[in-house]
C-alpha positions as CSV (number, residue, x, y, z in Angstrom):
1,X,0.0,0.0,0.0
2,X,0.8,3.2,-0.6
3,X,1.2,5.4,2.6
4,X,1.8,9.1,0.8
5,X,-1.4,11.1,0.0
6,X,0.3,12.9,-2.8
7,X,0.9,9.5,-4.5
8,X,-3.1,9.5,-4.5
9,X,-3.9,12.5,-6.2
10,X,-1.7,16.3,-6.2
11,X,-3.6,19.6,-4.6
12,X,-5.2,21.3,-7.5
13,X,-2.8,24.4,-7.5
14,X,0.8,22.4,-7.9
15,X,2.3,25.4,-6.6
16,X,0.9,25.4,-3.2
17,X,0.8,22.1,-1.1
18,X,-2.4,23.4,1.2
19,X,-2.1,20.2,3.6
20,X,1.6,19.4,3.7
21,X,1.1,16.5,2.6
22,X,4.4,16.3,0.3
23,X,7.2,14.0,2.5
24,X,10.2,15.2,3.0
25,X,12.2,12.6,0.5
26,X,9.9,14.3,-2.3
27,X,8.9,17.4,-1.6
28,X,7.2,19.3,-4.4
29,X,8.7,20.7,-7.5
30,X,10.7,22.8,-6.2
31,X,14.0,20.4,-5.6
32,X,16.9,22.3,-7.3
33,X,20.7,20.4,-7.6
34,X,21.9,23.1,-5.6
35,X,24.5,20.8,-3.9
36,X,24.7,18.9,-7.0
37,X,28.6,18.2,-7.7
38,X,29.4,20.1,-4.6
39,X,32.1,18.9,-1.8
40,X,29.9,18.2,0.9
41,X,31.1,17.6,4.8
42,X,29.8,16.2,8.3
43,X,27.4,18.9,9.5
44,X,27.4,17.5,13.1
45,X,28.0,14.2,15.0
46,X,25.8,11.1,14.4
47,X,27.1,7.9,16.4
48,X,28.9,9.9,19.6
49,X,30.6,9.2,22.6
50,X,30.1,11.3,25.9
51,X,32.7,12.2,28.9
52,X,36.1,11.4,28.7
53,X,38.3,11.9,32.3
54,X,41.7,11.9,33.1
55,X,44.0,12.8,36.1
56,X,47.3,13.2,37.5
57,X,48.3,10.7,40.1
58,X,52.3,9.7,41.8
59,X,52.9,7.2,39.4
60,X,51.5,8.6,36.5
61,X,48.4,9.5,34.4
62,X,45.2,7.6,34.1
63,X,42.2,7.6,32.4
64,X,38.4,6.9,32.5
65,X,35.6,6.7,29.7
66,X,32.3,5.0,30.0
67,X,31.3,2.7,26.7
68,X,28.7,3.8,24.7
69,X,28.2,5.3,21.8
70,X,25.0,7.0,21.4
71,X,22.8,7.3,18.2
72,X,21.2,10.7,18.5
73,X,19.7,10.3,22.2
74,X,19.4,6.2,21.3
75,X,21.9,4.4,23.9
76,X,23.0,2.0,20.2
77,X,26.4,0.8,21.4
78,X,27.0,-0.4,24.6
79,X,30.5,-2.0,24.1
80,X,32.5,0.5,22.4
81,X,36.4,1.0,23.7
82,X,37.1,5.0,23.6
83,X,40.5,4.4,25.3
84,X,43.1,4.1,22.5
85,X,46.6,3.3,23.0
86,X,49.2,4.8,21.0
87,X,53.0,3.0,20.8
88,X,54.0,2.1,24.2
89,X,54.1,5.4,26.2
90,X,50.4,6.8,25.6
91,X,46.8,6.5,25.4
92,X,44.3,8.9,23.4
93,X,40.5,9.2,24.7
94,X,37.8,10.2,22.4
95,X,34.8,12.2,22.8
96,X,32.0,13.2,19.9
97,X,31.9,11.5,16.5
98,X,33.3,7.6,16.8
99,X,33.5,7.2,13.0
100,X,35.8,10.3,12.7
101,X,37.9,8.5,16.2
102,X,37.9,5.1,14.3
103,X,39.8,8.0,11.4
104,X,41.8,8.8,14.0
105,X,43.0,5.6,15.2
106,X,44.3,4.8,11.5
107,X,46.2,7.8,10.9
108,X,47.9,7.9,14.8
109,X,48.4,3.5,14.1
110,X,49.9,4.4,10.7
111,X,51.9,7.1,12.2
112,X,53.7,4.9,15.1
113,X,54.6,2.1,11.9
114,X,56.2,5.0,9.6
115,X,58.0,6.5,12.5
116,X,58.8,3.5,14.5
117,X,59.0,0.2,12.7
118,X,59.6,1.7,9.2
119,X,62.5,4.4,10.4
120,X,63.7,1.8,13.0
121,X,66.1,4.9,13.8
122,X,65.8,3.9,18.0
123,X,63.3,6.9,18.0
124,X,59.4,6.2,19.9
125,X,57.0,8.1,19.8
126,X,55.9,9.9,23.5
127,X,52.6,11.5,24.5
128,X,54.3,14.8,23.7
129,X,54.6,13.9,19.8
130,X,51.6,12.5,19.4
131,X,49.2,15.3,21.1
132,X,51.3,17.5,18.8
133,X,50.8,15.7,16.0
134,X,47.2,15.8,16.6
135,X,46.8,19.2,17.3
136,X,48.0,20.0,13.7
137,X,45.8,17.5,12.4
138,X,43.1,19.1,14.2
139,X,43.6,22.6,13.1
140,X,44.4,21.6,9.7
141,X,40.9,19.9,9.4
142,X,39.2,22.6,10.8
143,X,41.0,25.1,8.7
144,X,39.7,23.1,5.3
145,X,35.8,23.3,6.8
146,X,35.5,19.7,7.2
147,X,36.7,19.3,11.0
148,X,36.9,16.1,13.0
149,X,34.3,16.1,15.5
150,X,36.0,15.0,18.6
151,X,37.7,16.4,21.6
152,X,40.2,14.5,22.6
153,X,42.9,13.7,25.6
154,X,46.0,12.2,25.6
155,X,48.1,11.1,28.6
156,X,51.3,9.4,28.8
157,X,54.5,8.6,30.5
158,X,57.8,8.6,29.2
159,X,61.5,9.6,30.5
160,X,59.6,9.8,34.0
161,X,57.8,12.4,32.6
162,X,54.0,12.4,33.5
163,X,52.0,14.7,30.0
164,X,48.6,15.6,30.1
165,X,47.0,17.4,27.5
166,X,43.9,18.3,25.1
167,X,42.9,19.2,22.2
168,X,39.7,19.6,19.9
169,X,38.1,20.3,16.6
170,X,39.3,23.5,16.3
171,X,43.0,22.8,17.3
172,X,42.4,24.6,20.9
173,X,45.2,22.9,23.0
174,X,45.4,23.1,27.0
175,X,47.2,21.1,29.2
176,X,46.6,20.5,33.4
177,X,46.6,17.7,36.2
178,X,42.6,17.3,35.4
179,X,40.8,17.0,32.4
180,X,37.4,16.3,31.5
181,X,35.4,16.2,27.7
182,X,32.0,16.7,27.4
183,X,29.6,17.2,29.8
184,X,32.2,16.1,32.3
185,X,33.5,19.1,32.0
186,X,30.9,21.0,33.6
187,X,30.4,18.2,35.8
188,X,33.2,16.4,36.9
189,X,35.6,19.1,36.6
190,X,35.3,20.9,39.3
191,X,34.8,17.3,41.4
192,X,38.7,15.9,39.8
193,X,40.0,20.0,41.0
194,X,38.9,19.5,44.1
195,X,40.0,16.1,45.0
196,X,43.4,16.4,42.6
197,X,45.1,19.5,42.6
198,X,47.7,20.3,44.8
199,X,48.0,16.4,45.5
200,X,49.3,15.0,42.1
201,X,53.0,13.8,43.8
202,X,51.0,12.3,46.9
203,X,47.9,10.5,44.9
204,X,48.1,6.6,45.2
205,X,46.8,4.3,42.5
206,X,43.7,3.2,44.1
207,X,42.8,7.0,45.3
208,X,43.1,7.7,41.7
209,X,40.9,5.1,40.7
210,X,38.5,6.2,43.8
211,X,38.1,9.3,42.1
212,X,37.6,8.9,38.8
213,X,34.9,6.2,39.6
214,X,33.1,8.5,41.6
215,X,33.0,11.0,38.6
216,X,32.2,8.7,36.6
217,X,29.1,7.8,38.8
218,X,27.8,11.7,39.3
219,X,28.2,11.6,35.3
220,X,25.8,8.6,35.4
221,X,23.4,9.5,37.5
222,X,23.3,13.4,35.6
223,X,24.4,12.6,32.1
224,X,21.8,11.3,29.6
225,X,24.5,10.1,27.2
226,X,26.4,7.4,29.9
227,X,26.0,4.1,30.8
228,X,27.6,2.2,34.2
229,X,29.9,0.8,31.9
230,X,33.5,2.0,31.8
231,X,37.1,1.5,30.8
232,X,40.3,3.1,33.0
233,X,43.8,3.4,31.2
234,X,46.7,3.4,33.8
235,X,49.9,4.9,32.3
236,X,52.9,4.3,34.3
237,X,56.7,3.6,33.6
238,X,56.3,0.4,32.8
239,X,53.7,0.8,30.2
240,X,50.4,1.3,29.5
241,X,47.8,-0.7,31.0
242,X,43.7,-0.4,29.7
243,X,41.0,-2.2,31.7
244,X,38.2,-4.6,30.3
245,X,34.7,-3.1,30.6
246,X,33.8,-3.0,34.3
247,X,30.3,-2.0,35.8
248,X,29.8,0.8,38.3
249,X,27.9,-0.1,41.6
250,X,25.2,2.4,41.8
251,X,21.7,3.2,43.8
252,X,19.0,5.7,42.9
253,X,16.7,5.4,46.3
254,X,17.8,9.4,46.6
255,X,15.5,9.7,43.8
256,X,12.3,9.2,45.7
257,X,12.6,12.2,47.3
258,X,13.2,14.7,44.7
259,X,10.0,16.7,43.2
260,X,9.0,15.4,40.3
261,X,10.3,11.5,40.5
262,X,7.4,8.9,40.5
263,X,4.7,9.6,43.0
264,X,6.8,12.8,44.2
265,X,4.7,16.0,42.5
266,X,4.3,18.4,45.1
């Protein structure tokens, strides 16, 4: 059957569609080829990923990100990894469009064979070249009008140097002891300040992983975009380290109370 009216029978002035009844795939007469032969780019994220967190601890950096990818506000992909590692001395984490971090992932895995294996000069690649590396990449996208959606971090150890940094669509570059993407970083910002700084030399392992996972579960119970699944990255000395998926314990009987949940109206 045949589910579009204007199949049935046009409006008698062909100009003027009185009952809107053209769909969009077909509307009217009036289609022009404007973008015909035309160079046409991403207009905005479709499959996306949400917050990405990182911190400073005393042995080095590491990393949190939850593991879906969202379609729009459809919770599509529950098992995606947004925690890349990069050579032997970093790890990148990916916020915004996956396809254009699955881009990503080829040009920085191509990168580490062309400077590493291919060169084989004794020269690796640290967390310093690559977040370089990408920052240029970055901007140069953005500079062409066909960015790469994605905000990204990159953490890393190397010469017993701890590096921390971002960077993002536009090629804006920052670097500190916390950093959040997305709507952590309205969100769990201010909670990885407050529990980090001024204590990155005196931070254990599991206090770092304390507090990330405690971000992590404000972000869940706030963000619309997260699930309770999550990966950390630990980046030490001796290497880089990236966890399977693990599940966040969490309890929503604070909910009952708040105006507007269930029965709670008044």
């Amino acid at each position: 059957m045949d589910h579009f009216p204007t199949n049935w029978g046009r409006p008698k002035y062909d100009g003027f569609d009185t009952n809107a009844t053209y769909p969009f795939h077909d509307h009217g007469h009036n289609q022009s080829a404007a973008f015909a032969g035309a160079t046409q780019h991403t207009q905005q994220p479709i499959v996306t990923g949400t917050s990405v967190l990182a911190i400073k601890y005393k042995d080095g950096i590491m990393m949190a990100a939850d593991n879906l990818a969202s379609y729009g506000s459809l919770a599509r992909f529950k098992g995606v990894q947004r925690l890349h590692p990069i050579g032997d001395y970093t790890v990148v984490g990916a916020s915004g469009d996956m396809s254009d971090f699955q881009y990503l992932q080829h040009v920085l895995d191509g990168l580490v064979i062309s400077e590493e294996i291919n060169a084989q000069d004794g020269h690796t690649l640290g967390p310093a070249e690559i977040h370089e590396y990408l920052s240029q990449v970055m901007y140069s996208r953005r500079s062409k009008m066909n960015p790469l959606w994605n905000s990204l971090l990159v953490g890393g150890v190397k010469d017993g140097q701890r590096f921390l940094a971002y960077v993002d669509l536009l090629g804006v570059t920052y670097f500190a002891s916390t950093l959040a993407t997305g709507y952590g970083a309205y969100i769990a910002q201010p909670l990885l300040r407050k529990a980090v700084e001024g204590r990155e030399n005196t931070l254990t392992e599991p206090e770092a992983r304390g507090i990330l996972e405690e971000a992590l579960r404000v972000l869940f119970y706030r963000d619309a975009r997260s699930i309770n699944q999550y990966q950390i990255a630990t980046i030490t000395a001796n290497g880089v380290d990236i966890s399977g998926s693990l599940k966040l314990e969490t309890a929503w009987g604070f909910a009952e109370g708040i105006r507007g949940y269930g029965s709670q109206t008044q």
